[in-house]
PDB file of N, CA, C and O in Angstrom:
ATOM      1  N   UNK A   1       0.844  -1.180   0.000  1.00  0.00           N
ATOM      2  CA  UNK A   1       0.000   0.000   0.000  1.00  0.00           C
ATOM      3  C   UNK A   1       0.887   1.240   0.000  1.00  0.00           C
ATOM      4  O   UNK A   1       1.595   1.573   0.951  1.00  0.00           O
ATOM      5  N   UNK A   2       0.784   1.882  -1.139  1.00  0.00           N
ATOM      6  CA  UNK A   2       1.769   3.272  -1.044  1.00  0.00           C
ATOM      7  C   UNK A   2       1.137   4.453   0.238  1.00  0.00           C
ATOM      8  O   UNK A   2       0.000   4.632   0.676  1.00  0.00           O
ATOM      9  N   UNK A   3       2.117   4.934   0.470  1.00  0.00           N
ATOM     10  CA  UNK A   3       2.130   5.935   1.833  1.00  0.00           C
ATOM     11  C   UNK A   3       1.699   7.161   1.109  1.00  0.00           C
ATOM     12  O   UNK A   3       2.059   7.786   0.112  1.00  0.00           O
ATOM     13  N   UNK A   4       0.558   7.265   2.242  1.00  0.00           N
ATOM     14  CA  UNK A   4       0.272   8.647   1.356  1.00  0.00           C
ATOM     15  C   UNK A   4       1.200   9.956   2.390  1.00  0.00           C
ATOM     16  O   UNK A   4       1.514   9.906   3.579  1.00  0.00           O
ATOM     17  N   UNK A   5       1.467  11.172   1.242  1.00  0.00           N
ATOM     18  CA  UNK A   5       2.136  12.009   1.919  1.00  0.00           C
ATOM     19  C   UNK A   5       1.682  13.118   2.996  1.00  0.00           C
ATOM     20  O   UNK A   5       1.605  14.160   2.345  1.00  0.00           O
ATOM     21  N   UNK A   6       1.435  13.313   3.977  1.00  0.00           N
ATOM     22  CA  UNK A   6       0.871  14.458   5.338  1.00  0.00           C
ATOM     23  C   UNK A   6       1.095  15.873   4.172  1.00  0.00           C
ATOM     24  O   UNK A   6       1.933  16.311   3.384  1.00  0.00           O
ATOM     25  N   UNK A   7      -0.396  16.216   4.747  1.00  0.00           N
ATOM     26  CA  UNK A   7      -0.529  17.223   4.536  1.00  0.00           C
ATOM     27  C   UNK A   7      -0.614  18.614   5.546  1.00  0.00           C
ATOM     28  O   UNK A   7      -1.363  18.521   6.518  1.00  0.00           O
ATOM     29  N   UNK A   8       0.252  20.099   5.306  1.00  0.00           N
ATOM     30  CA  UNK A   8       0.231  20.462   6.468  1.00  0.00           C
ATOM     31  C   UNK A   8      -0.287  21.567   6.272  1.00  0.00           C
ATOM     32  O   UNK A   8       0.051  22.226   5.289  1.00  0.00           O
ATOM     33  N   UNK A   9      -1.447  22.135   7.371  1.00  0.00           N
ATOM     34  CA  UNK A   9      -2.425  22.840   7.337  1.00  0.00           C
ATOM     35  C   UNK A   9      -2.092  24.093   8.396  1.00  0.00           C
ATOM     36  O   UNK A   9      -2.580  23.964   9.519  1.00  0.00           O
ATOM     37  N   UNK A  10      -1.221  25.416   8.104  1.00  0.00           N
ATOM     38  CA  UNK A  10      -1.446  26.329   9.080  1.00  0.00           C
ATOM     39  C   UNK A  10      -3.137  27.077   9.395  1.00  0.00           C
ATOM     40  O   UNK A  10      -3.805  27.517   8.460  1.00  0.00           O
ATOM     41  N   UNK A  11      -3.456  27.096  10.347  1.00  0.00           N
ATOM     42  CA  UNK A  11      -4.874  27.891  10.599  1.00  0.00           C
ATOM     43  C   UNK A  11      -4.601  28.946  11.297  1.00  0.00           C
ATOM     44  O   UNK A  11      -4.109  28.808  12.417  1.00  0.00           O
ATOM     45  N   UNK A  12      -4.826  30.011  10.852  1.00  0.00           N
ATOM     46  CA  UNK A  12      -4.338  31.275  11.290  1.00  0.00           C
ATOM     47  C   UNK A  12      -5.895  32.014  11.678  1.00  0.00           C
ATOM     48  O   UNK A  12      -6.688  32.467  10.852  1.00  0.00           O
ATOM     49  N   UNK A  13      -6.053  31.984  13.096  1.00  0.00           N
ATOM     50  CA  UNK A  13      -7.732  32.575  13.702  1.00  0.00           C
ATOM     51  C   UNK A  13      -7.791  33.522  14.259  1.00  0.00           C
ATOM     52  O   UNK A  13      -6.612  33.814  14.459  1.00  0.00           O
ATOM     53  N   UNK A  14      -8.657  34.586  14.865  1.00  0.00           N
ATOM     54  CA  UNK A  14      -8.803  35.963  15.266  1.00  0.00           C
ATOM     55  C   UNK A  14      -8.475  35.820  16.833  1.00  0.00           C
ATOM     56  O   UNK A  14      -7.837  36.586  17.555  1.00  0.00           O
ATOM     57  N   UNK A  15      -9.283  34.263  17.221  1.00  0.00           N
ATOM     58  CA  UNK A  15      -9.309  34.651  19.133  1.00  0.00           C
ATOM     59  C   UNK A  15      -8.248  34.032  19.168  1.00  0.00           C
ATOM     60  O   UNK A  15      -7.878  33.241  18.300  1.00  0.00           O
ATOM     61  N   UNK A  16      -7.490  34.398  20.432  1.00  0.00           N
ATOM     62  CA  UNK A  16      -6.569  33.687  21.139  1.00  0.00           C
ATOM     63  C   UNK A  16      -7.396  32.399  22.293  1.00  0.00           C
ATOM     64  O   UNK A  16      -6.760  31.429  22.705  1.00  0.00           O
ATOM     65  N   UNK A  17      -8.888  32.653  22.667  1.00  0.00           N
ATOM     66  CA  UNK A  17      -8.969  31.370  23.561  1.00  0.00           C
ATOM     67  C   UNK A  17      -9.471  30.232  22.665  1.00  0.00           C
ATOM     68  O   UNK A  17      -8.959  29.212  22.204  1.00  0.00           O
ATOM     69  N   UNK A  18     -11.166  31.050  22.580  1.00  0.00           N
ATOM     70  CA  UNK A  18     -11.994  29.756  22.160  1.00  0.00           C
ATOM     71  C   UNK A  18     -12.165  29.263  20.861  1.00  0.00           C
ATOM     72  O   UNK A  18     -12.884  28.304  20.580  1.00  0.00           O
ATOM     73  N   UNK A  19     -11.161  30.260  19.663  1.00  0.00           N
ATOM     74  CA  UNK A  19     -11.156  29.591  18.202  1.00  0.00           C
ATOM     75  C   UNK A  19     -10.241  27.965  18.893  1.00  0.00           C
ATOM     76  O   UNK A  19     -10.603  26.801  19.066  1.00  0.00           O
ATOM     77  N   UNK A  20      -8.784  28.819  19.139  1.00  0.00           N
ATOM     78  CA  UNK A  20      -7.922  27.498  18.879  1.00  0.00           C
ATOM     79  C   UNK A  20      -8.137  25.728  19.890  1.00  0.00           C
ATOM     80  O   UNK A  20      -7.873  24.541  19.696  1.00  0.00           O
ATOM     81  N   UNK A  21      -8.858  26.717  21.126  1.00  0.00           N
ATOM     82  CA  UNK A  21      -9.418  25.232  21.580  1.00  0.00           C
ATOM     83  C   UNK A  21     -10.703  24.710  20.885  1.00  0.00           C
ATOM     84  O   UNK A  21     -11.081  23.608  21.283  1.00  0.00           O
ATOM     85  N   UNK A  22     -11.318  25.207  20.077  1.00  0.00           N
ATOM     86  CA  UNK A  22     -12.176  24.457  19.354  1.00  0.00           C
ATOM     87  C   UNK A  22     -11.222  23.770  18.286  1.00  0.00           C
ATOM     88  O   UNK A  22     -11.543  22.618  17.994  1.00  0.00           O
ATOM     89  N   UNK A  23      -9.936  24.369  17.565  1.00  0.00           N
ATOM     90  CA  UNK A  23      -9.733  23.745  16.075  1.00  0.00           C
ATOM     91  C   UNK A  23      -8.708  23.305  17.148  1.00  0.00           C
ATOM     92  O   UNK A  23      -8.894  22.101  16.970  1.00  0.00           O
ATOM     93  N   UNK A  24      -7.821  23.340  18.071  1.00  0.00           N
ATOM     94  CA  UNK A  24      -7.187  22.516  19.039  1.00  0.00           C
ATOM     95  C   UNK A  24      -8.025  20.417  18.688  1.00  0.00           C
ATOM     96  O   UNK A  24      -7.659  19.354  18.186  1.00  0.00           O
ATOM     97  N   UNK A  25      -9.179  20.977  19.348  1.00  0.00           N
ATOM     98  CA  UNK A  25     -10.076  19.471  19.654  1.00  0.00           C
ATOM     99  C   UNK A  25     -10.191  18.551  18.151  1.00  0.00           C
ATOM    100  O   UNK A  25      -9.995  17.336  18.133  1.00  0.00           O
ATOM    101  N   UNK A  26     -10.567  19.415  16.828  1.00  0.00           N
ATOM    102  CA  UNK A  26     -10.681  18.943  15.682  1.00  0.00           C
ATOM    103  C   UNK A  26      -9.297  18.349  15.307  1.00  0.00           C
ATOM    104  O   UNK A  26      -9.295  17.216  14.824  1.00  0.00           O
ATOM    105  N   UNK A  27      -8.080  19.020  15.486  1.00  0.00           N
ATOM    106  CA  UNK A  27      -6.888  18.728  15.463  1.00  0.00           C
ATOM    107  C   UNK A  27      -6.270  17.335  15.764  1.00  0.00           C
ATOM    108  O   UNK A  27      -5.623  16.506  15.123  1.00  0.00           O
ATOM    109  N   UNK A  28      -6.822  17.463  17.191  1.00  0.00           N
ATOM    110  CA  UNK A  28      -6.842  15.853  17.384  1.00  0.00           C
ATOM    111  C   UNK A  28      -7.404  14.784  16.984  1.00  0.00           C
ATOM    112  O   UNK A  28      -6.760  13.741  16.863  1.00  0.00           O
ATOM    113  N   UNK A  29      -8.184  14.837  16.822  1.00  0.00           N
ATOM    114  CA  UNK A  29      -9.184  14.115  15.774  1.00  0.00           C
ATOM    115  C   UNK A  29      -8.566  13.727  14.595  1.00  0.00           C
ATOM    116  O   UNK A  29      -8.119  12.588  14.464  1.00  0.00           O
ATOM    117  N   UNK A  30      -8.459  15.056  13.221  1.00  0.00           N
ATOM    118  CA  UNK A  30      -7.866  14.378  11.982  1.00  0.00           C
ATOM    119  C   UNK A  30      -6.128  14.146  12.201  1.00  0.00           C
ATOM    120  O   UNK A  30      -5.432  13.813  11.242  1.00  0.00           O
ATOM    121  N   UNK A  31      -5.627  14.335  13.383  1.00  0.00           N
ATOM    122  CA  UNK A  31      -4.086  13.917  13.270  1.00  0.00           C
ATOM    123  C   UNK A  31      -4.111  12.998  13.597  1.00  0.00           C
ATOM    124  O   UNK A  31      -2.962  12.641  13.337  1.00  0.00           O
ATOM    125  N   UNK A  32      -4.869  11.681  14.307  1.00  0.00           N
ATOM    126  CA  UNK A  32      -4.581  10.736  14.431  1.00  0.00           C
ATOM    127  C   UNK A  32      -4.472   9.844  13.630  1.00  0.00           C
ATOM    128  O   UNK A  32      -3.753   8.850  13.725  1.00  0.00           O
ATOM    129  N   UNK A  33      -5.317  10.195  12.615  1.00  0.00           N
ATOM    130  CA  UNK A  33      -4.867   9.481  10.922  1.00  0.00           C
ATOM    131  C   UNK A  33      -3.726   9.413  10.141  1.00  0.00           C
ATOM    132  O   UNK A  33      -3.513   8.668   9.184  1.00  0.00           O
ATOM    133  N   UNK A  34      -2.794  10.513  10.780  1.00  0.00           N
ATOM    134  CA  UNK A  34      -1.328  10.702  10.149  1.00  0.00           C
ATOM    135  C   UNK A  34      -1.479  11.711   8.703  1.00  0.00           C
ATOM    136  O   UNK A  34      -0.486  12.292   8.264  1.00  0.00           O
ATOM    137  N   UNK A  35      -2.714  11.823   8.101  1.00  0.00           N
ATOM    138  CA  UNK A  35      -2.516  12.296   6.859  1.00  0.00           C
ATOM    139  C   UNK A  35      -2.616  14.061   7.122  1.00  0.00           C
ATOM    140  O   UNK A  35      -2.774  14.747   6.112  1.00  0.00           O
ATOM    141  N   UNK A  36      -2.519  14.780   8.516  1.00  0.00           N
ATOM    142  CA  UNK A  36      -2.632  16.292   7.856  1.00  0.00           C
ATOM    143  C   UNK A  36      -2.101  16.333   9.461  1.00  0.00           C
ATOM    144  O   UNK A  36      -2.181  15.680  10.502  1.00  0.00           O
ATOM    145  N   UNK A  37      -1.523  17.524   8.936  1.00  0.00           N
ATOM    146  CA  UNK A  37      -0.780  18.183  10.378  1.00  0.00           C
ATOM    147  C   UNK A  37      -0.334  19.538  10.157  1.00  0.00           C
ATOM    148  O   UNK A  37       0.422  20.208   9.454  1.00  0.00           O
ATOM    149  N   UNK A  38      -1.442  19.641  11.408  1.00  0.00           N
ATOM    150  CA  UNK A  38      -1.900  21.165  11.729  1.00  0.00           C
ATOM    151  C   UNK A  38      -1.458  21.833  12.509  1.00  0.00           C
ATOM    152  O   UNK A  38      -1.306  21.277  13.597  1.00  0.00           O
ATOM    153  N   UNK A  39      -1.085  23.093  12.437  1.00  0.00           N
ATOM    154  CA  UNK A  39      -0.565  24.188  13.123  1.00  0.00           C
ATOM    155  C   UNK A  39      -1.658  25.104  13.246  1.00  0.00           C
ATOM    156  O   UNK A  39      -2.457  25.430  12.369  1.00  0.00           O
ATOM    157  N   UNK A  40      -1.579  25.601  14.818  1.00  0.00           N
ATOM    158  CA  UNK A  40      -2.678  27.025  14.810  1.00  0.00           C
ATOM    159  C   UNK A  40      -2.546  28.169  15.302  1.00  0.00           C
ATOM    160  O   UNK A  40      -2.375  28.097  16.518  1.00  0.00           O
ATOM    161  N   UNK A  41      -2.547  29.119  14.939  1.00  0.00           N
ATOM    162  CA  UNK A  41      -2.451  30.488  15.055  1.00  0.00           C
ATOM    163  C   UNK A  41      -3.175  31.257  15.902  1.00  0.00           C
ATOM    164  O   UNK A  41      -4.272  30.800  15.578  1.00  0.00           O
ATOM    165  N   UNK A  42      -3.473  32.189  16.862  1.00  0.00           N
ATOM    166  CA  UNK A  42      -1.694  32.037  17.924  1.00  0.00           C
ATOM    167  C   UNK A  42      -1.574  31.478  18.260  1.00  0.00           C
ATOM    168  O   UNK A  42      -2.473  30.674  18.015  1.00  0.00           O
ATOM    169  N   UNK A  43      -0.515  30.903  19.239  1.00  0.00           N
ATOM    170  CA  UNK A  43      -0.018  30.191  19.986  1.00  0.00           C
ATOM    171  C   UNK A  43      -0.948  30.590  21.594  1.00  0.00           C
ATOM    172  O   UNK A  43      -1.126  31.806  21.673  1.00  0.00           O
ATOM    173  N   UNK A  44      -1.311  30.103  22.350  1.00  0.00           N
ATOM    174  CA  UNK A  44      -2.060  30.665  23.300  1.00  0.00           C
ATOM    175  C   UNK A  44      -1.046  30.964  24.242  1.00  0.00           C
ATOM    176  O   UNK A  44      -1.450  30.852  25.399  1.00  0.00           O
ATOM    177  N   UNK A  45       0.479  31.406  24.096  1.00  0.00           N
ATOM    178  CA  UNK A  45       1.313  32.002  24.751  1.00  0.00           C
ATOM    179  C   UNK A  45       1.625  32.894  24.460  1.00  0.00           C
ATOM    180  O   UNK A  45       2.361  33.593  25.156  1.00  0.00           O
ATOM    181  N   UNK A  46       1.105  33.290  23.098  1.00  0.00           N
ATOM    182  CA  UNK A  46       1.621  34.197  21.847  1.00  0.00           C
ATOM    183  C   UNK A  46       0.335  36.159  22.630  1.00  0.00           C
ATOM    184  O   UNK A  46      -0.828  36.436  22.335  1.00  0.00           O
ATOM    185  N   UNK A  47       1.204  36.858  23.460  1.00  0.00           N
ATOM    186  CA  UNK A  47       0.711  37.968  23.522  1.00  0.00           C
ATOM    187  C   UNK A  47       0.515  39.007  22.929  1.00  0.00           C
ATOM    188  O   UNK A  47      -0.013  39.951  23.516  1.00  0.00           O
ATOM    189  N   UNK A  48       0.854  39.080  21.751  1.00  0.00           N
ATOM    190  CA  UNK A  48       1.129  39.971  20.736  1.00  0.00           C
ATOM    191  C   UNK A  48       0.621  39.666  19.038  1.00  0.00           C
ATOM    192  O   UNK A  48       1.148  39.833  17.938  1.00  0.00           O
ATOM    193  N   UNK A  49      -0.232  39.319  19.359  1.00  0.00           N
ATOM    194  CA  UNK A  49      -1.028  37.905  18.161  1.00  0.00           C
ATOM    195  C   UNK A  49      -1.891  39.391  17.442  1.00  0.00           C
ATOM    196  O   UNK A  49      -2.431  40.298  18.077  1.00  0.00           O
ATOM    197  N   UNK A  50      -1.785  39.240  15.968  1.00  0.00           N
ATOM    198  CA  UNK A  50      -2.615  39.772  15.054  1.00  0.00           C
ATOM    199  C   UNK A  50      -4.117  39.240  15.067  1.00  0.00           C
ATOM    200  O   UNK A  50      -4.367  38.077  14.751  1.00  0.00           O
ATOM    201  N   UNK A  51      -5.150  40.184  15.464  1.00  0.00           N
ATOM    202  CA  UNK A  51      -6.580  39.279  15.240  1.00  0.00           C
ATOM    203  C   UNK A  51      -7.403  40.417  14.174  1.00  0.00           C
ATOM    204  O   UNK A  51      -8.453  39.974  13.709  1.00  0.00           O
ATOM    205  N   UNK A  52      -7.091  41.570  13.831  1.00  0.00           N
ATOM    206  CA  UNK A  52      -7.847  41.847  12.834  1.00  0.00           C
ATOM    207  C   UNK A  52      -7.613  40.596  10.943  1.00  0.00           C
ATOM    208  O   UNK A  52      -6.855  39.714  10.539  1.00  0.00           O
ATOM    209  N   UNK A  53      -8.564  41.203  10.547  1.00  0.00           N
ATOM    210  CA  UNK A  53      -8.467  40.744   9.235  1.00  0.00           C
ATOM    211  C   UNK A  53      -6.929  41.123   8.352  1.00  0.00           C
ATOM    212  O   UNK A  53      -6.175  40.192   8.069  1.00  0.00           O
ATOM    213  N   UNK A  54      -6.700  42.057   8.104  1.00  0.00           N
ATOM    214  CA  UNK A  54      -5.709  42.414   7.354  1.00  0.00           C
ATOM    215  C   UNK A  54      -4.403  42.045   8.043  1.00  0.00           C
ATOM    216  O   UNK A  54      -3.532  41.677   7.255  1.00  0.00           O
ATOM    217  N   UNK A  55      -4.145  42.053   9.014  1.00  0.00           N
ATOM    218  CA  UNK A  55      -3.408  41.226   9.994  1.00  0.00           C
ATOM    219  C   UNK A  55      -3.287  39.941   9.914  1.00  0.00           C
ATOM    220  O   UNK A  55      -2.122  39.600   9.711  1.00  0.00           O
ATOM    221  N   UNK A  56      -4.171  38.934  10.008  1.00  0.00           N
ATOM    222  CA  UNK A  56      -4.154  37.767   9.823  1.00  0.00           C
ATOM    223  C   UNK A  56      -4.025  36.849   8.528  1.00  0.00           C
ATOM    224  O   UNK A  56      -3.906  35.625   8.484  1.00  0.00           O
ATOM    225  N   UNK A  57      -4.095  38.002   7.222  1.00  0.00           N
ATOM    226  CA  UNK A  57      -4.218  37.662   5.947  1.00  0.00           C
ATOM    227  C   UNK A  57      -2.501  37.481   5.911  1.00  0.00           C
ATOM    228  O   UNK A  57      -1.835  36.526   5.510  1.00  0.00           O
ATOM    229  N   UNK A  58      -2.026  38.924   6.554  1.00  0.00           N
ATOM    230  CA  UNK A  58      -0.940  38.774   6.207  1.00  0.00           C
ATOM    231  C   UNK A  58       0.079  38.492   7.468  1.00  0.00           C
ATOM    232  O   UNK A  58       1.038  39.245   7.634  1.00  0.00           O
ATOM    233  N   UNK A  59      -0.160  37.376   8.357  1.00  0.00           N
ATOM    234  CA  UNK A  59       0.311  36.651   8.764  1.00  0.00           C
ATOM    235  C   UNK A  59       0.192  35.220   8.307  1.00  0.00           C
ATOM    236  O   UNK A  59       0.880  34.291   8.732  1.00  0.00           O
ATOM    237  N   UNK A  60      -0.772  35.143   7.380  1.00  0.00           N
ATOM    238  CA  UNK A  60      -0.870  34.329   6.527  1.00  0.00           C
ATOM    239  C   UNK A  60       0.098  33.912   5.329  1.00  0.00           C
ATOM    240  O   UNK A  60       0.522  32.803   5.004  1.00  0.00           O
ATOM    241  N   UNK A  61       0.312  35.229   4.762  1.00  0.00           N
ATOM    242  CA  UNK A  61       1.036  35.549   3.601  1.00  0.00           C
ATOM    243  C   UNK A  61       2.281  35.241   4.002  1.00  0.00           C
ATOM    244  O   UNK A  61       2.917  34.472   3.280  1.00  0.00           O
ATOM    245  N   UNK A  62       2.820  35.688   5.056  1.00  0.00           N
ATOM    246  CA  UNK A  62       4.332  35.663   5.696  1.00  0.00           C
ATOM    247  C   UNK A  62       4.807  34.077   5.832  1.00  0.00           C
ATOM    248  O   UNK A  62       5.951  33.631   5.746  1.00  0.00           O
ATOM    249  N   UNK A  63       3.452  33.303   6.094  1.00  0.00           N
ATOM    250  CA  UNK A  63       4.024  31.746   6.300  1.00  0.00           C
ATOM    251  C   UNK A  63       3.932  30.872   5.441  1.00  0.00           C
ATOM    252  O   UNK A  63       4.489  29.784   5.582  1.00  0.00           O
ATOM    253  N   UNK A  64       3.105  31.230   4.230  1.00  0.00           N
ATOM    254  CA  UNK A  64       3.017  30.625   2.790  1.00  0.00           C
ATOM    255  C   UNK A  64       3.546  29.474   2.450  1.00  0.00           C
ATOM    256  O   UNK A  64       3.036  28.391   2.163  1.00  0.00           O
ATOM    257  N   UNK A  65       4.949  29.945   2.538  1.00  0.00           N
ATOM    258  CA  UNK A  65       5.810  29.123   1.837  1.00  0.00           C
ATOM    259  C   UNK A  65       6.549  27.131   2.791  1.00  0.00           C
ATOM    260  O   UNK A  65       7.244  26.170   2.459  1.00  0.00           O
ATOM    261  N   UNK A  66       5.799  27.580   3.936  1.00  0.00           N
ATOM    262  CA  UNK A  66       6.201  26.958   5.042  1.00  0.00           C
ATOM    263  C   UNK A  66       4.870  25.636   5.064  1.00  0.00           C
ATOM    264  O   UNK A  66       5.164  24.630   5.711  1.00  0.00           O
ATOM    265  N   UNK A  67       3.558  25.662   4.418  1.00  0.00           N
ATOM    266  CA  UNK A  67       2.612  24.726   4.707  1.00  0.00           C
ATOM    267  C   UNK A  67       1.653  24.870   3.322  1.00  0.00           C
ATOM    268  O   UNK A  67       1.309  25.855   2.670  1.00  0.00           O
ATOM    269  N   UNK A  68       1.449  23.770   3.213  1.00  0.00           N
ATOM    270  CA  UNK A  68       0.457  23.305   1.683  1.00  0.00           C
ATOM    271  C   UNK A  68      -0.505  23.854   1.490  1.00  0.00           C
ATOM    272  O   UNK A  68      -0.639  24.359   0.376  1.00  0.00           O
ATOM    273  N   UNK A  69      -1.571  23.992   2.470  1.00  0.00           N
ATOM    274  CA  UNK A  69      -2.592  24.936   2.706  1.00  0.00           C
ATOM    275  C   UNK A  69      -2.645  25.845   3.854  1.00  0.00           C
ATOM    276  O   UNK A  69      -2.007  25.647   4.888  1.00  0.00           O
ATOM    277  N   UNK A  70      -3.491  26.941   3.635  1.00  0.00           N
ATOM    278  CA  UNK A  70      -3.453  27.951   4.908  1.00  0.00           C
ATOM    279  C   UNK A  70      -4.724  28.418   5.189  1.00  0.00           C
ATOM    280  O   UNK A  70      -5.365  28.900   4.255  1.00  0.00           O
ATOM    281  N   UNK A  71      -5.135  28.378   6.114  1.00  0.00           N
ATOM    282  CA  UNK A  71      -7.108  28.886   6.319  1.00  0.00           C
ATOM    283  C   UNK A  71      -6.697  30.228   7.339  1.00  0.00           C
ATOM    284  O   UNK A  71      -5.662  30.354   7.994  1.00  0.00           O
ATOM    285  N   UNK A  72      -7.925  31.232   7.241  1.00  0.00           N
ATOM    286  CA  UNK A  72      -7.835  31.960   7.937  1.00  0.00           C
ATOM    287  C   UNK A  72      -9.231  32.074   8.273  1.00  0.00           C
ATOM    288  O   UNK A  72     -10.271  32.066   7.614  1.00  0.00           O
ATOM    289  N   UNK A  73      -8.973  32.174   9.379  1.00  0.00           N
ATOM    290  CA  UNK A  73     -10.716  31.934  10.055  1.00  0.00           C
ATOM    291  C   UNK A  73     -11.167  33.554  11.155  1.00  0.00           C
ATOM    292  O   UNK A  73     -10.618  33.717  12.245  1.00  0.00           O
ATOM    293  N   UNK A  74     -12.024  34.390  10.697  1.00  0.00           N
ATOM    294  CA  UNK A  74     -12.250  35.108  11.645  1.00  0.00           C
ATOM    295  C   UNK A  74     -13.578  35.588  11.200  1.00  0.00           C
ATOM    296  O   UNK A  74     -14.051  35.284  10.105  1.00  0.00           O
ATOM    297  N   UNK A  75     -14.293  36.498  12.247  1.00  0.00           N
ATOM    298  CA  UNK A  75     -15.695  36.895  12.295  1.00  0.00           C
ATOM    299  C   UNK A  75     -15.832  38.070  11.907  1.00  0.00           C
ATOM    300  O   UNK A  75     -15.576  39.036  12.626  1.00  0.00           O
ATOM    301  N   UNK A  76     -16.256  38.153  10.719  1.00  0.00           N
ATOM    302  CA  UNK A  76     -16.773  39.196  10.253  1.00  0.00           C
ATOM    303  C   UNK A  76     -17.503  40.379  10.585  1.00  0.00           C
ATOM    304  O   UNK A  76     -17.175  41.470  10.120  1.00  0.00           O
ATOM    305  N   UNK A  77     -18.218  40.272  11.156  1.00  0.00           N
ATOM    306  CA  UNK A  77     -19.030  40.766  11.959  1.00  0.00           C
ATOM    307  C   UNK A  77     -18.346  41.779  12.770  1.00  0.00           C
ATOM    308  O   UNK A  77     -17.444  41.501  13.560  1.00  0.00           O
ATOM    309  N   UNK A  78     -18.990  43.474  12.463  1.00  0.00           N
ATOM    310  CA  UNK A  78     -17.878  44.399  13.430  1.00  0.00           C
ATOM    311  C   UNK A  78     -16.498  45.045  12.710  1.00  0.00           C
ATOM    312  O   UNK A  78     -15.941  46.124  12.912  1.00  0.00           O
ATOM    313  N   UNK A  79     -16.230  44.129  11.941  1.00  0.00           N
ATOM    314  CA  UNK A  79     -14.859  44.613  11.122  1.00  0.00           C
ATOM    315  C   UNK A  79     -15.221  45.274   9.728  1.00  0.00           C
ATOM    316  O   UNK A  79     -16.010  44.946   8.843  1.00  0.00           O
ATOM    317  N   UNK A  80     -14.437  46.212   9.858  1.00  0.00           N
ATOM    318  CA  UNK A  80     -15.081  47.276   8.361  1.00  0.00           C
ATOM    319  C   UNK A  80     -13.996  47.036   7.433  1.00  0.00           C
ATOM    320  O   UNK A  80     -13.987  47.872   6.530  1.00  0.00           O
ATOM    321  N   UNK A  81     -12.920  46.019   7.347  1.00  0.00           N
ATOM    322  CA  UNK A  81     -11.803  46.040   6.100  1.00  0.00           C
ATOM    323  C   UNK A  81     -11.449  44.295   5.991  1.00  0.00           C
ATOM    324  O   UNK A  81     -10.416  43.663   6.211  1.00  0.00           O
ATOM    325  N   UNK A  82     -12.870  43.869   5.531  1.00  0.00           N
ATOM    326  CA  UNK A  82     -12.933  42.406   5.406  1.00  0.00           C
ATOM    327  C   UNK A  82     -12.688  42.103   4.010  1.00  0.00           C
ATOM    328  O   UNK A  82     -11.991  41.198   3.551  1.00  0.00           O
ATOM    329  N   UNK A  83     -13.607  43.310   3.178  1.00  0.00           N
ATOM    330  CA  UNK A  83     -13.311  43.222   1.849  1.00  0.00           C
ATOM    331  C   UNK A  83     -11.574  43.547   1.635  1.00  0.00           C
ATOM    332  O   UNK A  83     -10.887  42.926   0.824  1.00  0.00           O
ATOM    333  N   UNK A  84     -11.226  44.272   2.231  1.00  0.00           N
ATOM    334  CA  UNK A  84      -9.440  44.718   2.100  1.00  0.00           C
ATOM    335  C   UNK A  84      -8.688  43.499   2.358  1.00  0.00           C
ATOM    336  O   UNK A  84      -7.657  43.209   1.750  1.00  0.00           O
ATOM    337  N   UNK A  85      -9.158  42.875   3.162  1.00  0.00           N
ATOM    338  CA  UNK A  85      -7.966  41.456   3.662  1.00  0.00           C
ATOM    339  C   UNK A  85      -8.736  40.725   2.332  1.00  0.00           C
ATOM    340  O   UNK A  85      -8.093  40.922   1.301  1.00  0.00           O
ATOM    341  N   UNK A  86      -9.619  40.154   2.187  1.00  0.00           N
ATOM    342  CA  UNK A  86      -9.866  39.526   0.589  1.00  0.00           C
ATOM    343  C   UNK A  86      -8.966  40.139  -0.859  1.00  0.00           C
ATOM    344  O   UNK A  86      -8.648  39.313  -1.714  1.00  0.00           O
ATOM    345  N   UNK A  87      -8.726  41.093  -0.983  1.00  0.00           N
ATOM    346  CA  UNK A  87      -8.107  41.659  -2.078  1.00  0.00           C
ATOM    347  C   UNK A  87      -6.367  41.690  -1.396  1.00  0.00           C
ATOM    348  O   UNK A  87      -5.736  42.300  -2.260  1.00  0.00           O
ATOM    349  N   UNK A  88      -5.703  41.426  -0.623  1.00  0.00           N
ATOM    350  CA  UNK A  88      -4.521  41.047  -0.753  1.00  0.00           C
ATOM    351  C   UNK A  88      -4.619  40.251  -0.850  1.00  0.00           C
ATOM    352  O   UNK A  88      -3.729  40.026  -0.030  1.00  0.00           O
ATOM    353  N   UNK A  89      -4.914  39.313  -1.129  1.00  0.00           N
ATOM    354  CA  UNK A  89      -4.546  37.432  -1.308  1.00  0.00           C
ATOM    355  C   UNK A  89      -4.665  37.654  -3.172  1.00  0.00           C
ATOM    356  O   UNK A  89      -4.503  36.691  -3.920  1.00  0.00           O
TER     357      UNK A  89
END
């Protein structure tokens, strides 16, 4: 049976608590399969963490080159330069 190759997924999110312990819990879940391995954004030690949109796009942008895919997850809602972080990518 050929090995399939891990895929690695940075998720770059707005909250520092309750995004990453939610995609924390999912994390565990699809890594036990071996096929994707995930990193998440911030670090919940990380005090100085980007959570607007345009911020997170391009903390996105900065790690590109480092993981296969990259999600950026934040709430729209409240933020007036959602369309702006869409048009740098």
């Amino acid at each position: 049976m050929p090995r399939i190759p891990i895929t690695s997924i940075y998720i770059v999110c707005e909250g520092k608590n309750t995004e990453p312990i939610y995609l924390e819990r999912i994390k565990e879940e699809v890594e036990d399969e071996n096929y994707l391995a995930i990193t998440i954004y911030p670090d919940r030690s990380d005090e100085n963490h980007k959570s607007d949109p345009i911020g997170l796009i391009n903390e996105a942008i900065e790690n590109k080159s480092s993981y296969d895919e990259i999600w950026v997850v934040y709430d729209k809602d409240g933020y007036t330069k959602h369309k702006e972080a869409f048009r740098i990518t």
